[in-house]
N, CA, C and O atoms as a GROMACS GRO file, in nm:
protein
  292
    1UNK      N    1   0.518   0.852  -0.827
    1UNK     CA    2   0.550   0.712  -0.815
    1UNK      C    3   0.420   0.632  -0.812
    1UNK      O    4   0.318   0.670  -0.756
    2UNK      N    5   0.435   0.500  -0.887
    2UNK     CA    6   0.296   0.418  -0.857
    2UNK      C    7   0.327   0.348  -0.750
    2UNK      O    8   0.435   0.297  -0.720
    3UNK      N    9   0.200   0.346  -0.680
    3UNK     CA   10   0.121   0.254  -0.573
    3UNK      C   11   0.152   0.132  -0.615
    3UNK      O   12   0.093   0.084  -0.712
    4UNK      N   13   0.265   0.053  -0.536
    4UNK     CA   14   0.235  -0.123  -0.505
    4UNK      C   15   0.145  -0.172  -0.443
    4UNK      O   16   0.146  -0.159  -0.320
    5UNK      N   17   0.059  -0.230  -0.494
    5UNK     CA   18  -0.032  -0.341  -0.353
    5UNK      C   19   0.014  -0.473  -0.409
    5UNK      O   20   0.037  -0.508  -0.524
    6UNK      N   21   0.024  -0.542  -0.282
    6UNK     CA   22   0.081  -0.669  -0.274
    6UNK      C   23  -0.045  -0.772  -0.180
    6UNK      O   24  -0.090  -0.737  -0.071
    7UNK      N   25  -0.075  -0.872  -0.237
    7UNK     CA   26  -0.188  -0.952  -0.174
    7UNK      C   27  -0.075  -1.112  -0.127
    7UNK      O   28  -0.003  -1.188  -0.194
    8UNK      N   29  -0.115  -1.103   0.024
    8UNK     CA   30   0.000  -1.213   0.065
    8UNK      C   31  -0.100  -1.326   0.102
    8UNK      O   32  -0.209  -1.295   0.150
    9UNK      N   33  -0.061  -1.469   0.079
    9UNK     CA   34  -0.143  -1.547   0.178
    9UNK      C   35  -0.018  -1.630   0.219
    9UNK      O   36   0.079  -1.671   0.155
   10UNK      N   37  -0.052  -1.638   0.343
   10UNK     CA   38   0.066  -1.730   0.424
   10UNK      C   39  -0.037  -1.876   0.472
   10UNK      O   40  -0.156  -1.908   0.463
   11UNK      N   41   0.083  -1.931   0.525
   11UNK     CA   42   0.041  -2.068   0.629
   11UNK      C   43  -0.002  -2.027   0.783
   11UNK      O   44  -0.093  -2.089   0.837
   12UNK      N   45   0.080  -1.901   0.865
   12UNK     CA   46   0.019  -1.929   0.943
   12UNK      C   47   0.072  -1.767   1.010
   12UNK      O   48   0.111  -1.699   0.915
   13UNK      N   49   0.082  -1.700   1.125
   13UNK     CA   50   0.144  -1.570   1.198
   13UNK      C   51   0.267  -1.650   1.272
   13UNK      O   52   0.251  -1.737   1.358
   14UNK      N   53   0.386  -1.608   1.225
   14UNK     CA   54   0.461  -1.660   1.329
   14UNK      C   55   0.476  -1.641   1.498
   14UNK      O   56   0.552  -1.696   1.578
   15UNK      N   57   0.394  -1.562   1.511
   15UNK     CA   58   0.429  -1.516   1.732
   15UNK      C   59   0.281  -1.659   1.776
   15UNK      O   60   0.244  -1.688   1.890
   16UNK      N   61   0.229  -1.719   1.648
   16UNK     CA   62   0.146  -1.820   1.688
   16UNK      C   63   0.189  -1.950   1.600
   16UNK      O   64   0.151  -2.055   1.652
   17UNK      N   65   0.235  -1.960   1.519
   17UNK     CA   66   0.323  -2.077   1.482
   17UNK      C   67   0.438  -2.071   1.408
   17UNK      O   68   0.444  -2.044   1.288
   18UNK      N   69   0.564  -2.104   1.507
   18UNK     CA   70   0.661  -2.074   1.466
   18UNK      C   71   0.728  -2.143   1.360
   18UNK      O   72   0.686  -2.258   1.346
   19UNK      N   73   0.813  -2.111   1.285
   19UNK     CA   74   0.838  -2.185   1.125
   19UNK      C   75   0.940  -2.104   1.043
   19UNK      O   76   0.947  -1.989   1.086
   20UNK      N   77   1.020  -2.128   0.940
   20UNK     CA   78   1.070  -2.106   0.869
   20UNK      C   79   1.002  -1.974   0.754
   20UNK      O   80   1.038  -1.858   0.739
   21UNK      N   81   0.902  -2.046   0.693
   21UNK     CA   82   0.777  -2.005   0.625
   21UNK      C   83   0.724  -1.870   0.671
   21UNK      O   84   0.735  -1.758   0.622
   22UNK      N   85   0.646  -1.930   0.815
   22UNK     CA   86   0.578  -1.827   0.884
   22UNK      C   87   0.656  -1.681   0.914
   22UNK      O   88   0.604  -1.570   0.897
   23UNK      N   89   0.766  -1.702   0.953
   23UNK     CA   90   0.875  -1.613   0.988
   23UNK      C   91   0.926  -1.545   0.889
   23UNK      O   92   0.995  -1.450   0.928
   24UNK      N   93   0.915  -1.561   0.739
   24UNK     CA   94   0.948  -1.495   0.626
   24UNK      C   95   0.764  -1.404   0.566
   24UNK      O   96   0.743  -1.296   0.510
   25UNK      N   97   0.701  -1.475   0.597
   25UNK     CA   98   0.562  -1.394   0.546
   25UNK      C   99   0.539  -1.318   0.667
   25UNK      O  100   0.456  -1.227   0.666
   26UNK      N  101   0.621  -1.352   0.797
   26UNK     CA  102   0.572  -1.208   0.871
   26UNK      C  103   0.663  -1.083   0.879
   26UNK      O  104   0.631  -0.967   0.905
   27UNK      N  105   0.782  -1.133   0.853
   27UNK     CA  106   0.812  -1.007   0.777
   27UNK      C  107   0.814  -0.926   0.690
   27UNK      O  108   0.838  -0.806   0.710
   28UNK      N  109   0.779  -0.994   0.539
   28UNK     CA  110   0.747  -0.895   0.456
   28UNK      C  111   0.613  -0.818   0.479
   28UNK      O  112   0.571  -0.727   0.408
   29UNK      N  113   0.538  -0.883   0.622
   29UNK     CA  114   0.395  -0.795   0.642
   29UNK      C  115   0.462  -0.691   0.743
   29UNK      O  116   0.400  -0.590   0.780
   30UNK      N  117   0.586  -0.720   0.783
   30UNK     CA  118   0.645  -0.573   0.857
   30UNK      C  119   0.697  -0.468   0.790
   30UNK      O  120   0.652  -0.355   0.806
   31UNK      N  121   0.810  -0.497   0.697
   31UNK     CA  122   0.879  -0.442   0.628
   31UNK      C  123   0.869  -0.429   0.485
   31UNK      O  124   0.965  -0.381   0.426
   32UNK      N  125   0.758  -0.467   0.415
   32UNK     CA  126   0.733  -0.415   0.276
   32UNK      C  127   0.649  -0.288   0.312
   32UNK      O  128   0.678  -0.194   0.237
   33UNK      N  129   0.559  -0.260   0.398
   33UNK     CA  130   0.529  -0.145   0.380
   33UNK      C  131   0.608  -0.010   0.458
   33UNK      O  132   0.571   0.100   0.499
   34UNK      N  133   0.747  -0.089   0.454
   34UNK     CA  134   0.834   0.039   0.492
   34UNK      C  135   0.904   0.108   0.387
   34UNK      O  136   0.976   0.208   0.396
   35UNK      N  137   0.864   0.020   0.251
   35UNK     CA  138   0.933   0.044   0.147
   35UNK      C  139   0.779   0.058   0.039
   35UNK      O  140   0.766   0.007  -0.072
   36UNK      N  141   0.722   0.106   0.081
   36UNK     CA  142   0.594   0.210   0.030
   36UNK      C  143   0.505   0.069  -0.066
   36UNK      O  144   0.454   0.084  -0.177
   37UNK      N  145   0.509  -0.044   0.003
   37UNK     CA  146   0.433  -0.138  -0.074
   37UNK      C  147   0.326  -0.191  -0.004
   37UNK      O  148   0.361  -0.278   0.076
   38UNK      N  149   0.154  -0.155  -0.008
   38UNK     CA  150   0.046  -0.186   0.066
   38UNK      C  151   0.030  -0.326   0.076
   38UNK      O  152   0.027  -0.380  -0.034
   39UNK      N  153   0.015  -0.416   0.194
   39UNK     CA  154  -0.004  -0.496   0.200
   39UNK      C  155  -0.143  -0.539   0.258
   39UNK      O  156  -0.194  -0.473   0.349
   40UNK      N  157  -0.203  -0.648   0.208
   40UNK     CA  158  -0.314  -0.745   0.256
   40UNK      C  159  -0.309  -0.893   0.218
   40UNK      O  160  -0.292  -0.943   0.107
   41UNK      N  161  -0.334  -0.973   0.376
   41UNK     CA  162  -0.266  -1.061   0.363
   41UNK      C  163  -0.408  -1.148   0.418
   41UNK      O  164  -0.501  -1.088   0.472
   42UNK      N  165  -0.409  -1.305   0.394
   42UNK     CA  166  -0.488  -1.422   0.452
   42UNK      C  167  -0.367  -1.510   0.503
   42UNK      O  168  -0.249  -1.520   0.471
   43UNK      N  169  -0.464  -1.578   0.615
   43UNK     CA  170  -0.370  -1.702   0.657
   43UNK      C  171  -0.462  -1.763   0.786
   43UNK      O  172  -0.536  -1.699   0.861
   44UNK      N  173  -0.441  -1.868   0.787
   44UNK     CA  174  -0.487  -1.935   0.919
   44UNK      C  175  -0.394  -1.904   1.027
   44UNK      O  176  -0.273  -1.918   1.044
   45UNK      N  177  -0.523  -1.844   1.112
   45UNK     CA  178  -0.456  -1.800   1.223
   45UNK      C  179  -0.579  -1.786   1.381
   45UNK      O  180  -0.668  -1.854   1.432
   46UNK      N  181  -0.530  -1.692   1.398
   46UNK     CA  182  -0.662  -1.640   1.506
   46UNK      C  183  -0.655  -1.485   1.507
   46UNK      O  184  -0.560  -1.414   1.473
   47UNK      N  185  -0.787  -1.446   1.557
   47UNK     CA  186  -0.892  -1.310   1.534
   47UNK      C  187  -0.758  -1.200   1.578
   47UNK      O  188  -0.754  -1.086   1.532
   48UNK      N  189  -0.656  -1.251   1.668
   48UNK     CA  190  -0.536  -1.169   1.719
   48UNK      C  191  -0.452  -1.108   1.606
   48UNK      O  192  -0.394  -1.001   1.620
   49UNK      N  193  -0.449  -1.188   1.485
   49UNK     CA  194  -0.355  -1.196   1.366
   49UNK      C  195  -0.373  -1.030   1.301
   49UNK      O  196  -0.283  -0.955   1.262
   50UNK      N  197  -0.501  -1.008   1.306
   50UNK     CA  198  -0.565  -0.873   1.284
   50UNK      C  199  -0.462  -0.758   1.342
   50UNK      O  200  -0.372  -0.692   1.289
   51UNK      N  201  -0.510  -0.765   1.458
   51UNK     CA  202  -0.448  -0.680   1.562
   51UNK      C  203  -0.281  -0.642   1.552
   51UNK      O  204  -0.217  -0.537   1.548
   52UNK      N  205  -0.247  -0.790   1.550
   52UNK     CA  206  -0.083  -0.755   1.545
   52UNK      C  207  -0.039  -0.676   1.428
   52UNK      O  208   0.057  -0.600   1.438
   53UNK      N  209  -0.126  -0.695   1.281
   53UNK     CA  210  -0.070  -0.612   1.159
   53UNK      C  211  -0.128  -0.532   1.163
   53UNK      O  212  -0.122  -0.489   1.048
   54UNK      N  213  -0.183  -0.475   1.211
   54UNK     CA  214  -0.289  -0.326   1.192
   54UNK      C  215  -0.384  -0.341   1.086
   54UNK      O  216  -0.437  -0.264   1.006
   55UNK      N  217  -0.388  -0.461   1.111
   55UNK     CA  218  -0.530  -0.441   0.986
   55UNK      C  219  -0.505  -0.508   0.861
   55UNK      O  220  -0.591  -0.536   0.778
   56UNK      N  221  -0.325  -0.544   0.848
   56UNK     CA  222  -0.329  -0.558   0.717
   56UNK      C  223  -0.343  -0.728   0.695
   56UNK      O  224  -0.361  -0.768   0.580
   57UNK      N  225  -0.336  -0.800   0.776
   57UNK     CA  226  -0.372  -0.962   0.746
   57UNK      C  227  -0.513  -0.993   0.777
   57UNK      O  228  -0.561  -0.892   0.829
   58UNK      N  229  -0.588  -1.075   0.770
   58UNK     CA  230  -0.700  -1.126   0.850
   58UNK      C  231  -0.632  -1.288   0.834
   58UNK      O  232  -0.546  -1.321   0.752
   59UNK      N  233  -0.688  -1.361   0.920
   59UNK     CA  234  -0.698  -1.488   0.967
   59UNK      C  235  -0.828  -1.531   0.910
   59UNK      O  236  -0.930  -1.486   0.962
   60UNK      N  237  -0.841  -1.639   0.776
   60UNK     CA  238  -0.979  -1.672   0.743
   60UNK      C  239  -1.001  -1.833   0.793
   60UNK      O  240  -1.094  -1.904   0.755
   61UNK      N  241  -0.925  -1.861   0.858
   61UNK     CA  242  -0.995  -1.992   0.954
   61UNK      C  243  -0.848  -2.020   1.071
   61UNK      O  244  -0.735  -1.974   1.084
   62UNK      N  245  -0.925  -2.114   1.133
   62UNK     CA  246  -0.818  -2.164   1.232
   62UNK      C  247  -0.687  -2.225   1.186
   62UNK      O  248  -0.682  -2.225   1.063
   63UNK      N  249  -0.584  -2.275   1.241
   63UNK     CA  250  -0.473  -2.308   1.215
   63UNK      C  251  -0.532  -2.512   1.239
   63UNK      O  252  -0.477  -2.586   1.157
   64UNK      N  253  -0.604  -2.565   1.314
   64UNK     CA  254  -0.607  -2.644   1.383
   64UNK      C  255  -0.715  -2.704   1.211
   64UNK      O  256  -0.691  -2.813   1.159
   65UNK      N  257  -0.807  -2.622   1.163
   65UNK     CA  258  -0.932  -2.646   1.073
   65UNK      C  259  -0.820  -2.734   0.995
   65UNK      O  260  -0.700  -2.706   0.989
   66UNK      N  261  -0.913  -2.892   0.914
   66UNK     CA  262  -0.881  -2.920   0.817
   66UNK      C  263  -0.845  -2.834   0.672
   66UNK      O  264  -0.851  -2.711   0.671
   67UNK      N  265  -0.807  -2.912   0.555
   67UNK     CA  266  -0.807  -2.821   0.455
   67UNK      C  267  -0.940  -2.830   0.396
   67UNK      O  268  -0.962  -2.726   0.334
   68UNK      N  269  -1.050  -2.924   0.389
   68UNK     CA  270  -1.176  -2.896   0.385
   68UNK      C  271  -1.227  -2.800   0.426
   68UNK      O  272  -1.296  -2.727   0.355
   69UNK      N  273  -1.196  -2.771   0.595
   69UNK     CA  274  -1.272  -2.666   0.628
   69UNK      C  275  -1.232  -2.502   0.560
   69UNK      O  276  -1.295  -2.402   0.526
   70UNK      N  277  -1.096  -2.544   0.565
   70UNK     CA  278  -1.049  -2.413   0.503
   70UNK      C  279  -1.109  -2.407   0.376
   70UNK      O  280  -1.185  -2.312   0.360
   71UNK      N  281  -1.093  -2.489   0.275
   71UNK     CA  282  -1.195  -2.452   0.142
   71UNK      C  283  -1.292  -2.424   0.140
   71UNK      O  284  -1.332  -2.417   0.024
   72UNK      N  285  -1.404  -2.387   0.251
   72UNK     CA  286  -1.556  -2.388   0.247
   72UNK      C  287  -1.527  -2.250   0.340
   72UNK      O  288  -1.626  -2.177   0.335
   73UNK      N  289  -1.454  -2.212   0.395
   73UNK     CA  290  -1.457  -2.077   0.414
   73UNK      C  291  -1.466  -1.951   0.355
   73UNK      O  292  -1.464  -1.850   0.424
   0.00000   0.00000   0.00000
C-alpha cells in the first residue's frame, strides 16, 4: 500500500480555541492517522499544540499575533 502524507494548516487547536473550524482540523489530526494517513500540521496556537499531537502539528505563531506578524514568521 502507498504512504499518505497529508500537510494540514488550521486556524487554531481547538482545547485552546474553540470553533466549528478548529474542532474539524482537530480531528482529522486525531483520526486520519488511524486510517494509516501521516499527518503534519501548522496553525496558530501555543508551544502546548506540539505536545497534545505528538509531534504532528507545530504552532508557528500566536493566536493573539496579527496577520502581519503571522506572514513574517
Amino acid at each position: 500500500m502507498t504512504e499518505i502524507k497529508s500537510f494540514q494548516i488550521g486556524m487554531g487547536w481547538f482545547s485552546e480555541q474553540p470553533g466549528g473550524l478548529n474542532r474539524y482540523y482537530y480531528d482529522c489530526c486525531q483520526y486520519l492517522p488511524q486510517a494509516d494517513i501521516k499527518i503534519t500540521g501548522l496553525l496558530a496556537g501555543s508551544h502546548q499544540v506540539a505536545q497534545d499531537s505528538k509531534g504532528q502539528v507545530t504552532a508557528f505563531a500566536s493566536p493573539n499575533d496579527s496577520l502581519l506578524q503571522r506572514w513574517l514568521k
